[in-house]
C-alpha positions as CSV (number, residue, x, y, z in Angstrom):
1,X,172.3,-193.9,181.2
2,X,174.4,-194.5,177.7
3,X,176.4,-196.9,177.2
4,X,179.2,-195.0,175.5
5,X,181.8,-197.3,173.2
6,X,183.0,-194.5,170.4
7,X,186.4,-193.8,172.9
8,X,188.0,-193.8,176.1
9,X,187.9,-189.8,175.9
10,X,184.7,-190.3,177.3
11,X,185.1,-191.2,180.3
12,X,184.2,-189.5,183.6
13,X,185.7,-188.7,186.9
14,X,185.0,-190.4,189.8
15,X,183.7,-189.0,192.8
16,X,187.2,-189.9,194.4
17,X,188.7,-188.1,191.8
18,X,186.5,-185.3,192.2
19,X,187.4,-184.7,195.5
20,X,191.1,-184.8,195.2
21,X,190.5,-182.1,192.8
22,X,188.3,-179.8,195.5
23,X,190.7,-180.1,198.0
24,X,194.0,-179.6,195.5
25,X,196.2,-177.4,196.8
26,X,197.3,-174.7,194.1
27,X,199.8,-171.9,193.8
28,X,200.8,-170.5,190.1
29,X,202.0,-172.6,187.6
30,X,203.5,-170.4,185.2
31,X,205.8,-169.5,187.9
32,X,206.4,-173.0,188.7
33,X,204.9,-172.8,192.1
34,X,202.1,-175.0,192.0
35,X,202.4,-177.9,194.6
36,X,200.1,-180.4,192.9
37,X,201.8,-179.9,189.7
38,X,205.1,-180.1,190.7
39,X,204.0,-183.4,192.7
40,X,202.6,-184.9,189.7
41,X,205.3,-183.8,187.2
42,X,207.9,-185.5,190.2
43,X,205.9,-189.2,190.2
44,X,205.8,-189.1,186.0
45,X,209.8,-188.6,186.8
46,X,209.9,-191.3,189.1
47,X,207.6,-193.8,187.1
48,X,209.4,-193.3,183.8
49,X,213.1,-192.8,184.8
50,X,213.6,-189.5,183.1
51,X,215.1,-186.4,184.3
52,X,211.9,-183.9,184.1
53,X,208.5,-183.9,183.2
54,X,205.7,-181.2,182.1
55,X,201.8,-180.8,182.5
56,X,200.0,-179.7,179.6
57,X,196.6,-179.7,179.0
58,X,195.8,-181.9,175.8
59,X,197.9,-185.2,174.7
60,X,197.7,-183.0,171.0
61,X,199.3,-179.7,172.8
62,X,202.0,-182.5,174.1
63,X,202.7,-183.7,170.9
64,X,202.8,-180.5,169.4
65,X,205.0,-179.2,171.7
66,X,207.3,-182.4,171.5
67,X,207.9,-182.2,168.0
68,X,208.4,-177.9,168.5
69,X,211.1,-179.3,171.0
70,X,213.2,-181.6,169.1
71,X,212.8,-179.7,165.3
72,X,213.2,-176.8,163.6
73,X,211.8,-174.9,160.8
74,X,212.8,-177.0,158.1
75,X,213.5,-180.5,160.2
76,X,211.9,-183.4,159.0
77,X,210.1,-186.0,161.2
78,X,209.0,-189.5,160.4
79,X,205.7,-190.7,161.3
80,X,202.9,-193.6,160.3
81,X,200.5,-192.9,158.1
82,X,197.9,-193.7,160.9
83,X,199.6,-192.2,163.6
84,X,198.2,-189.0,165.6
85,X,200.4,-186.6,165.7
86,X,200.5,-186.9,161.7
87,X,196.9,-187.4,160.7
88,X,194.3,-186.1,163.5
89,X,196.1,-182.9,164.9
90,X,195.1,-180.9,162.6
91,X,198.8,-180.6,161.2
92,X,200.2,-178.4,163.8
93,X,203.9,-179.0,163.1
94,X,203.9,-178.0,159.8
95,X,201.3,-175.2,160.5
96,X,202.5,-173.8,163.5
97,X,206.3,-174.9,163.2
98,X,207.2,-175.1,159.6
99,X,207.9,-179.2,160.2
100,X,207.6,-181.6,157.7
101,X,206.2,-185.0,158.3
102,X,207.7,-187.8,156.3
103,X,204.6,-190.4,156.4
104,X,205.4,-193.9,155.8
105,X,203.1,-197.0,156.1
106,X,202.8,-199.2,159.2
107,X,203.3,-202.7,159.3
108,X,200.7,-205.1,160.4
109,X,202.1,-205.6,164.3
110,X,201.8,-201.5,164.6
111,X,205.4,-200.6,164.0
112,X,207.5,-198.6,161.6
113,X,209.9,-201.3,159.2
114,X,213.1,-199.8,160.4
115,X,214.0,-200.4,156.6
116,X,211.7,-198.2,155.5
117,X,212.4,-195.6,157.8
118,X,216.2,-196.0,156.6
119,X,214.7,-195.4,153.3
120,X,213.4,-192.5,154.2
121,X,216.1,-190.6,156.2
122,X,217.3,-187.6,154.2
123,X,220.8,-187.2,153.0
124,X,222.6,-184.1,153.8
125,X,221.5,-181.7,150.8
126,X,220.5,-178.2,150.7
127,X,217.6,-179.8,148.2
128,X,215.9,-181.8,151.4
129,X,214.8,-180.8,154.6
130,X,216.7,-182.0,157.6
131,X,215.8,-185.4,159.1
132,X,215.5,-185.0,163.1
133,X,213.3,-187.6,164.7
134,X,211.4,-190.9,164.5
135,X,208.2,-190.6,166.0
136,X,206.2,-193.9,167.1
137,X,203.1,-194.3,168.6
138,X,201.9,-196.8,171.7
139,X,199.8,-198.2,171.5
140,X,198.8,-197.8,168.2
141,X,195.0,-198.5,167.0
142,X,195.6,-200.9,170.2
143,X,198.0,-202.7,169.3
144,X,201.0,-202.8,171.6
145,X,204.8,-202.0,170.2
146,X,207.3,-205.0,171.0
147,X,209.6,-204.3,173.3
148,X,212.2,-206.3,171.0
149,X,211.0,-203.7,168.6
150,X,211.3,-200.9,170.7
151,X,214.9,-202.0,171.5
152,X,216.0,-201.7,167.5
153,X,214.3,-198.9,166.9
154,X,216.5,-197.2,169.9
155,X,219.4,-198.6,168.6
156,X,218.4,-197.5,164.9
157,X,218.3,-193.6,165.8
158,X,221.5,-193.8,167.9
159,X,222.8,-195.0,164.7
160,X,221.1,-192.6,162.3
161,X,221.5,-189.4,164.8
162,X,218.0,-188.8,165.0
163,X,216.2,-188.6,168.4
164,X,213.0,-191.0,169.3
165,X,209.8,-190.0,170.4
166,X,206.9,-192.0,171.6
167,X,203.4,-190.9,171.1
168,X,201.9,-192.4,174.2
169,X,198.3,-191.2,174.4
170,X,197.5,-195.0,175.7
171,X,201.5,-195.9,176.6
172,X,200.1,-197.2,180.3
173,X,197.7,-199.6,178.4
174,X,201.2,-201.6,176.5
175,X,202.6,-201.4,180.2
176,X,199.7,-203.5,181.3
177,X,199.4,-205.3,178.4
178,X,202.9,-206.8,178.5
179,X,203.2,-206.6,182.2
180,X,205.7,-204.1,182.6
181,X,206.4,-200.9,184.5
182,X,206.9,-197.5,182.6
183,X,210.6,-197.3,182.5
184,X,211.1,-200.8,181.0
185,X,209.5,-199.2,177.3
186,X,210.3,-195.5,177.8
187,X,214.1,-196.2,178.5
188,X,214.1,-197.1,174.7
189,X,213.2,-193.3,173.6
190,X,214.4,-189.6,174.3
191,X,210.9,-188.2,174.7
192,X,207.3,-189.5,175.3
193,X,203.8,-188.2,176.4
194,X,201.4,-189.8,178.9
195,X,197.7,-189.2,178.7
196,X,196.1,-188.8,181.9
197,X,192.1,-188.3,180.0
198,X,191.6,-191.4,178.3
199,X,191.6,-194.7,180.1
200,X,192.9,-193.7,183.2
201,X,189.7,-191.5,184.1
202,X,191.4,-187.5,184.4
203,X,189.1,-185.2,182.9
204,X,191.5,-183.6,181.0
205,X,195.6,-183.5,181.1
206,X,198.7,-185.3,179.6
207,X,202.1,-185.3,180.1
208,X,205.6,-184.5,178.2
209,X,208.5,-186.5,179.6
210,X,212.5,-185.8,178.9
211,X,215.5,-184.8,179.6
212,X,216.2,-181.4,181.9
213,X,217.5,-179.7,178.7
214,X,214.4,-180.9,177.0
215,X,212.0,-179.9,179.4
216,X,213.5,-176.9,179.5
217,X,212.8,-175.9,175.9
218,X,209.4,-177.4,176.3
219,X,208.4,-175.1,179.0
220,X,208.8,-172.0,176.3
221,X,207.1,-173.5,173.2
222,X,204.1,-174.6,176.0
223,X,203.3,-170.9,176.7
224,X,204.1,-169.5,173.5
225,X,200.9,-172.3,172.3
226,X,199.2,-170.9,174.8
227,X,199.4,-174.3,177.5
228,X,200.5,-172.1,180.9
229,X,198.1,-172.2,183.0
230,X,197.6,-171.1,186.4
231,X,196.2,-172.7,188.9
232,X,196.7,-175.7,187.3
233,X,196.9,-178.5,190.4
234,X,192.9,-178.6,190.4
235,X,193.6,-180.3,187.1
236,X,197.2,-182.3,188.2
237,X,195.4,-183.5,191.1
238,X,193.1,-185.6,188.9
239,X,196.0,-186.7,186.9
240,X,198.2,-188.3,190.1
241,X,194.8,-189.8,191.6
242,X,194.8,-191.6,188.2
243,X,198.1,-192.9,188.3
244,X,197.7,-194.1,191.8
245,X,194.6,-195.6,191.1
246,X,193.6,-196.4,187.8
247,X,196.6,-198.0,186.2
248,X,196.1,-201.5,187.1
249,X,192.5,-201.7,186.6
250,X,193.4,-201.5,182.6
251,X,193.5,-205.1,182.6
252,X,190.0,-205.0,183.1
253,X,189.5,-202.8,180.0
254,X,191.2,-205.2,178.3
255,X,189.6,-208.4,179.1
256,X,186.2,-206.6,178.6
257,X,187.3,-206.1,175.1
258,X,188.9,-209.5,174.8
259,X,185.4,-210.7,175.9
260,X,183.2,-208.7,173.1
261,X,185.6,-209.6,170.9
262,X,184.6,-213.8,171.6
263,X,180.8,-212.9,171.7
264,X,180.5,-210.8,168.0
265,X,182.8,-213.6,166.1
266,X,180.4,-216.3,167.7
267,X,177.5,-213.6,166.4
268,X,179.8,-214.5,163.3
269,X,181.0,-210.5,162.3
270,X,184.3,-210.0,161.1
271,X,186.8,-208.9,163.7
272,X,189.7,-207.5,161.9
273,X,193.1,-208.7,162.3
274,X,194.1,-211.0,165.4
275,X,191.2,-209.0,167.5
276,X,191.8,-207.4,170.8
277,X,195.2,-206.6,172.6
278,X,194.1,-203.9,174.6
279,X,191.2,-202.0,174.9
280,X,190.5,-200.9,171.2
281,X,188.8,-203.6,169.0
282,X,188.0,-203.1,165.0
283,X,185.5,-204.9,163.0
284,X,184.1,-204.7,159.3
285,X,180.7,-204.2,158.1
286,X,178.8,-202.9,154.7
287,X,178.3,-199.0,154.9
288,X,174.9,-200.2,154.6
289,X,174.8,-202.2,158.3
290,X,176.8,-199.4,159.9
291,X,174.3,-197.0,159.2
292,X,171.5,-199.3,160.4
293,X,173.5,-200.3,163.2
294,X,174.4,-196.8,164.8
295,X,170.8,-195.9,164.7
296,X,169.5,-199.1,166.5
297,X,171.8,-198.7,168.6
298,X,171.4,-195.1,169.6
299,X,167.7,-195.6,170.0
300,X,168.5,-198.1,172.6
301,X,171.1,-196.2,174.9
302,X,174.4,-197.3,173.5
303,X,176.6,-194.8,171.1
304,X,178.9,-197.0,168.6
305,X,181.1,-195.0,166.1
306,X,179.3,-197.8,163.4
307,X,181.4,-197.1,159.8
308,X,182.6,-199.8,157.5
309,X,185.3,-200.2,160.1
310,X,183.9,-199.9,163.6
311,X,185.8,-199.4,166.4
312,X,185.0,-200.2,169.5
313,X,186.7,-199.3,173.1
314,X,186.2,-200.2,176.2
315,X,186.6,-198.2,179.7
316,X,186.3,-197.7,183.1
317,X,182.7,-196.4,182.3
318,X,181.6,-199.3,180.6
319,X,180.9,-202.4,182.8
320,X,180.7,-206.4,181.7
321,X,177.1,-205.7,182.3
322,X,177.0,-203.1,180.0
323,X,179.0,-205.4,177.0
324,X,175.9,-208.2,177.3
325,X,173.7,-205.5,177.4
326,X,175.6,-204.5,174.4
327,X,175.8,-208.2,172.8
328,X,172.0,-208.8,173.3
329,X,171.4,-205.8,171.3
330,X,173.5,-206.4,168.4
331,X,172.1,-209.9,168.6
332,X,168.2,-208.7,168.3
333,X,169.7,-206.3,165.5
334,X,171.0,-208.8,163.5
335,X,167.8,-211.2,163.8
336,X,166.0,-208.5,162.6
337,X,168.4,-207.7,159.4
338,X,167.9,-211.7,158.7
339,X,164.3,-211.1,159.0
340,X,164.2,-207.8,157.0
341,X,166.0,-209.6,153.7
């Protein structure tokens, strides 16, 4: 069986899982009469605090239809450089809603200088497009917002009239990470999304959280995307056994990765930056070794995304086993580079 490191996408469902999603009981969606979903959309309520929540079937469609929801043709958001929703969705605001994205860099710790993004807010011109939202992402590249941080950048859009919106594809990971429930970092933004097919295990699903209004207008831009689907609690039902099941056990994703971060510096590679806070770790390495690297470690059952910066990330899939399996392997690999020059 592979060993399977290029993303927590990968992972699979568990029998469990599987059978919650046999014996889901279904009705239509689109007509909001489908019992699972309803009962999933009702606990994302309850866990973040807000006043409705939506199903959708891909963390980008949420995004997507988050940033429909809150801008205009001819709004403005600003977003990292690095972030998602700006670089790896294929630019579906400003394709499909005639957004701009104002890009700026991200500092070290993950965040958005609020300076910057001061900087950046448009003045009231007919020569600019209109500045509407902040958009953060968390984590980001693993690393988990502040909540100090999250706190001023609340503040900073109440200030600036723009709305906040958290991209959070891996949100549940900074929960466990800081040892906090949902509605301790989601009470500092208007909207968020939840993905239920990464860490937590669901094959598929994520979830758009805001107020009724919100919600509201979200509903119509997720069927004009093409996101209502019908008998959707088969899918739901995966998503609530995930929250009831698979938050907690994060922590072990992240002391796995904690661990293989200790074992490759004392193989002496470079681990970028302060290492691993969650479940994501980065290291550096010639073009050269990367492509060397993926291929030994292909032939032996493990998939690695090897470039001059690797990341790594660990999952429910992927056992402490499986990591000095892992560590053995590089280990063998990097005797025979030594041997080889």
């Amino acid at each position: 069986m592979l060993i399977d490191l290029r993303s927590d996408t990968v992972t699979q469902p568990c029998a469990a899982m599987r059978a919650a999603m046999a014996s889901a009981e279904v009705g239509d969606d689109v007509y909001g009469d489908d019992p699972t979903v309803n009962a999933l959309q009702d606990v994302a309520v309850k866990l973040s605090g807000k006043e409705a929540a939506l199903f959708l079937p891909t963390g980008t469609q949420a995004n997507l239809v988050a940033l429909l929801s809150h801008c205009q043709r001819g709004d403005e958001y600003i977003v990292g450089q690095q972030a998602h929703n700006y670089k790896y969705e294929a630019g579906g605001a400003a394709v499909l809603g005639s957004i701009q994205p104002q890009p700026i860099e991200v500092a070290a710790d993950g965040s958005l200088p609020l300076a910057q993004v001061a900087a950046a807010i448009k003045p009231d011109d007919i020569h600019f497009a209109k500045t509407r939202l902040l958009s953060l992402e968390n984590t980001i590249g693993g690393k988990v917002l502040p909540l100090s941080y999250l706190q001023q950048a609340w503040q900073f859009t109440r200030e600036h009239q723009l709305a906040l919106h958290i991209d959070g594809a891996r949100l549940l990971n900074a929960c466990v990470a800081l040892g906090l429930p949902l509605q301790s970092l989601v009470q500092y933004c208007d909207t968020f999304t939840l993905c239920l097919s990464k860490g937590l295990g669901a094959p598929v699903g994520s979830l758009l959280c805001g107020s009724q209004a919100f919600i509201q207008r979200a509903i119509r831009w997720r069927k004009m995307v093409g996101g209502g689907m019908r008998q959707a609690g088969i899918l739901a039902a995966a998503g609530l056994y995930a929250l009831e099941h698979n938050v907690a056990r994060l922590q072990e994703d992240h002391d796995n990765a904690q661990w293989l971060e200790q074992q490759l510096r004392q193989l002496g590679l470079e681990i970028v930056g302060s290492g691993a806070q969650t479940n994501i770790l980065y290291l550096q390495q010639s073009a050269e070794t990367a492509a060397k690297l993926a291929n030994w470690m292909q032939q032996n059952g493990v998939l690695i995304s090897a470039a001059p910066l690797t990341r790594i990330i660990t999952h429910l899939n992927v056992s402490r086993q499986d990591l000095q399996h892992v560590v053995e392997l590089w280990r063998t690999f990097l005797q025979h580079q030594q041997q080889s020059n």
